[in-house]
ZAMARGU-4260 file (C-alpha; in steps of 0.2 Angstrom, whole numbers, plus 5000, padded with zeros to 4 digits):
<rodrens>
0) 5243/4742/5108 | 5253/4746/5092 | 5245/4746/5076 | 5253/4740/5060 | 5249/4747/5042
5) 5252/4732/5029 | 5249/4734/5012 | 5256/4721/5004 | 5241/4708/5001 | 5232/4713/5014
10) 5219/4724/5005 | 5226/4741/5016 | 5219/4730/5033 | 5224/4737/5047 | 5234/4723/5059
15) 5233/4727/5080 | 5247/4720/5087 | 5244/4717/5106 | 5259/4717/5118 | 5259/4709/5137
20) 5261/4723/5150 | 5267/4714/5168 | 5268/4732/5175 | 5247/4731/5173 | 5248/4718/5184
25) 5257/4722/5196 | 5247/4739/5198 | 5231/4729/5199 | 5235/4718/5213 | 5243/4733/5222
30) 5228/4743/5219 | 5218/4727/5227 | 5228/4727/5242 | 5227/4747/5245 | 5211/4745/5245
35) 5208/4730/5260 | 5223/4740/5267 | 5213/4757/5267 | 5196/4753/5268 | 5200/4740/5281
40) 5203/4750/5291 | 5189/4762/5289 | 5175/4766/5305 | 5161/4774/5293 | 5157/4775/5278
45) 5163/4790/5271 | 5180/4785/5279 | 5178/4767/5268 | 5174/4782/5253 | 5190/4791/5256
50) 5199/4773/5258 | 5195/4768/5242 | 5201/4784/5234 | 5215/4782/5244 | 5218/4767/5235
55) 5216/4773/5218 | 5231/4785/5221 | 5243/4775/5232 | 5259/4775/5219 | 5258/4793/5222
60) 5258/4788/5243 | 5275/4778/5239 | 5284/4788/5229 | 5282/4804/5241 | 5289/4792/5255
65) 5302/4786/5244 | 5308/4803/5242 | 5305/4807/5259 | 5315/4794/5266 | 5329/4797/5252
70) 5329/4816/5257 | 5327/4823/5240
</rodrens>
C-alpha cells in the first residue's frame, strides 16, 4: 500500500494507492499446501499442532534445503 499526498484541489485528501502483489498469492496457496502436507501426516494432535506451525514457516524449510543442496 502507497500513500499519495495531493494538494492540488483535493482539500490536502489523502489518496491510498493499492498495488497487486502475486508473490501473496503464491505464499498463500503454499501456506495451504504445507499445511495438508504437514498436518496430513500427523498421528496426534499435538503432532497436527506442531504441523501447522510447521506450515506457517516452511519458506524457511526451502531455503535451508536450497542452500543445503547448493553447498553454501
Amino acid at each position: 500500500m502507497e500513500t499519495e499526498n495531493n494538494n492540488q484541489g483535493d482539500c490536502g485528501k489523502t489518496k491510498v494507492v493499492h498495488r497487486g502483489h502475486t508473490s501473496d498469492a503464491i505464499y498463500g496457496i503454499g501456506l495451504i499446501g504445507a499445511w495438508i502436507y504437514f498436518i496430513g501426516g500427523a498421528a496426534t494432535f499435538w503432532l497436527g499442532v506442531l504441523g501447522f506451525l510447521k506450515g506457517l514457516v516452511w519458506p524457511a524449510f526451502l531455503v535451508y534445503a536450497a542452500l543445503k543442496y547448493l553447498g553454501v
